[in-house]
N, C-alpha and C positions, 0 to 999 in steps of 0.2 A: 335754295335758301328761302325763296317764297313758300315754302310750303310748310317750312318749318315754321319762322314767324307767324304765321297767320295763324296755324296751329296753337301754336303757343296763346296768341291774342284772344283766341275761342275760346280757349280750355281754361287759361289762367287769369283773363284780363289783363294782361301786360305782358309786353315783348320788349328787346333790347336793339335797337338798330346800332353797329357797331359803324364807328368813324364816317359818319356821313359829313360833317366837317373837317377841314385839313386843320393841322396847328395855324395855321397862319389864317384862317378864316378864325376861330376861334378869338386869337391875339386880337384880331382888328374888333371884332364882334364886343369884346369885352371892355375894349380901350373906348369905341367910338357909343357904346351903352354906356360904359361908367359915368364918361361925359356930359352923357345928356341927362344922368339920375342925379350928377351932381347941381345942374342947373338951378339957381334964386328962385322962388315963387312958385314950383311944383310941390308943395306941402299936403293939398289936398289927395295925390295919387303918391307921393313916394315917402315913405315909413324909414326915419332916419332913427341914430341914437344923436346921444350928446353932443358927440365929434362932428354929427354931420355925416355918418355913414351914411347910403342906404344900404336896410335889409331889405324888405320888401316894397313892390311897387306896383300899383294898380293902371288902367289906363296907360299903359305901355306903347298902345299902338299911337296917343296925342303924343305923349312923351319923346317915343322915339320912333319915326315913323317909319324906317328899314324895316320896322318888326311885321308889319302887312304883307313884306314879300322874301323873306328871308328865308322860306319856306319852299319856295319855287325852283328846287333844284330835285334830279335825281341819287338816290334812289325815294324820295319823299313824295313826290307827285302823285309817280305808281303804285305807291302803297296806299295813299289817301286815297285817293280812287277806287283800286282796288276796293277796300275798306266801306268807302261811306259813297260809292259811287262818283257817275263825272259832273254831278252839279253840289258837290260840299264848297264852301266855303268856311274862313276864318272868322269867328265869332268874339277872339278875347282874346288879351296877352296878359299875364302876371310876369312881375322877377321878382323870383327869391335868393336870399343871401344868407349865411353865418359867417359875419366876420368872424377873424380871433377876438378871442374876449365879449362876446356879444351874440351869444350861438340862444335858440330860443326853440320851445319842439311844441308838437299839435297831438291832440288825442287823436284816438282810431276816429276816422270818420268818411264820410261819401262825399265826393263832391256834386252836389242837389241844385245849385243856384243859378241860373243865368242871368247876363245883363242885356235888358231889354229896353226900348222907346219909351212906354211908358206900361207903368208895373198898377195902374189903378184901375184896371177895365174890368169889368166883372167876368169870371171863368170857371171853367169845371176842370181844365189842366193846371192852372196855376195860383199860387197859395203862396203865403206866408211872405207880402210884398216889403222892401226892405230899400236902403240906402246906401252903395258903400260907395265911399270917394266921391261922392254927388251922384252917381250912375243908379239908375231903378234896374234891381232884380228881383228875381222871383223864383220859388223854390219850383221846377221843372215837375213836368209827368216824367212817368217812365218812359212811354214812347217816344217822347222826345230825349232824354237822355241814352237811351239804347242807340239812338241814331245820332250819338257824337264819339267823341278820338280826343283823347287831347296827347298833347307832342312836346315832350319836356328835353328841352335842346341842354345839354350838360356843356359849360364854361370851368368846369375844374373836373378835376378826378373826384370822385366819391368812394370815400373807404370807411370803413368802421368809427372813425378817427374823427368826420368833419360831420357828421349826421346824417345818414343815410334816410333815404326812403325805406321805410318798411313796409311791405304790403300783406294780403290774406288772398294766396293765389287762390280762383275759383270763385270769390266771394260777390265777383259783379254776376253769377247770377243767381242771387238771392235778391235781385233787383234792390230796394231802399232799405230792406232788412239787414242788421249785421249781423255780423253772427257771433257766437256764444265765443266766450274766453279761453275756450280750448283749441280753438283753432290756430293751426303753425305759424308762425309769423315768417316772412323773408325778407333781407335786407336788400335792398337795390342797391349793388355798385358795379358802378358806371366808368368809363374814361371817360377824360374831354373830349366832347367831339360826337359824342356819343348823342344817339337820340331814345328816349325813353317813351314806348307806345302804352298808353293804358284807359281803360274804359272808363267815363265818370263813377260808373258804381260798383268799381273796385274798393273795398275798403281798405284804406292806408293810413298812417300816421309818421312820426318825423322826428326820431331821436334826434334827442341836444348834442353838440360837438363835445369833444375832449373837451376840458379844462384848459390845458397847455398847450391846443393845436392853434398851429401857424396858418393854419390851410383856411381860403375861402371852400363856400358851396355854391356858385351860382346856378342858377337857371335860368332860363326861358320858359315858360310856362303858356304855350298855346292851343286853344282851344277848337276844338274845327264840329260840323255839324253836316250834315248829308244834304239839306234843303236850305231854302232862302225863305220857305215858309211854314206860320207856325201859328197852331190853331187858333177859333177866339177871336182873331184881328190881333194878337202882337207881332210885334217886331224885334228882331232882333237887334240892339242897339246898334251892332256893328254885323257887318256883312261881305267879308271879303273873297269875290269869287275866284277859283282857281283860275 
């Protein structure tokens, strides 16, 4: 099985770990998250509609802080390891959601940004300094993105129906380049329970759900990096060692 996945992660930038969660971790995972996304006064990190949904949430690990170690099970250890070596750590959590009736999608793009200490020091690795949910990022070198993983923990099934992930298998090594409009598109679907491996500079994007579907989408959205240092004098905002 390891030979396959890893395979697949070189060649395509994205692998599929199938049920590394039980339903019953899932259930709890989803119930004891919704919870804490529902919580008064988290406006700055979690992206509600009208109702009070969240869809998306930033600052995941303040929010709900299970998510720093939620990660610490097999077969996930050995693969990160495997992957980014035995000194990666956890650098960032997002959650994403499509309610019903509330479903929203993303162009093709890379994910470039990390969140750092502070984003104002002068550098030759890092650019394009910015703000989100209060947190300082900054748009990554390649060296430093080549040397992360991020790990999208699936809380629904994902079918054509609730918005898949699309990706351009191959495309993370064209490093920050995309590539042209001719290239194949794939839809990522998923079970619950499922864990979804993919390189920051795989190009993907995020069709909108049905119309009429019932179905959430959530994730987990966790982000891991090979080192605990990083050029320049930054710092990683966050640092969670395995």
């Amino acid at each position: 099985m390891e030979n396959r996945w890893l395979e697949s992660l070189q060649r395509d930038g994205y692998s599929i770990i199938p049920s590394v969660f039980t339903p019953n971790q899932v259930d709890a995972i989803t119930k004891d998250l919704g919870q804490a996304l529902a919580m008064p006064g988290e406006e700055a990190s979690a992206i509600r509609n009208p109702e009070g949904i969240t869809f998306a949430a930033r600052n995941v690990m303040s929010l709900w802080p299970p998510a720093r170690a939620i990660w610490r099970q097999e077969p996930l250890l050995e693969i990160f390891s495997t992957i980014l070596g035995p000194k990666f750590g956890l650098v960032r959590v997002l959650f994403f959601d499509k309610p019903p009736e509330q479903s929203w999608c993303l162009p093709w793009h890379k994910d470039l940004t990390i969140a750092v200490q502070d984003n104002g020091k002068p550098s030759a690795h890092f650019q394009k300094p910015t703000r989100k949910a209060g947190i300082p990022h900054v748009e990554a070198s390649l060296d430093v993105l080549r040397a992360m993983l991020t790990a999208r923990i699936h809380l629904d099934d994902v079918t054509e129906e609730n918005g898949p992930l699309k990706v351009l298998p191959g495309s993370h090594l064209a490093g920050k380049v995309m590539p042209n409009d001719e290239s194949p598109a794939q839809a990522v679907l998923v079970h619950r329970g499922d864990v979804l491996l993919m390189r920051p500079l795989l190009a993907h994007s995020s069709a909108g759900a049905f119309p009429n579907t019932t179905r959430h989408r959530r994730v987990l959205h966790l982000e891991f990096a090979a080192s605990e240092m990083l050029p320049d004098g930054y710092a990683w905002h966050d640092f969670i060692h395995a």
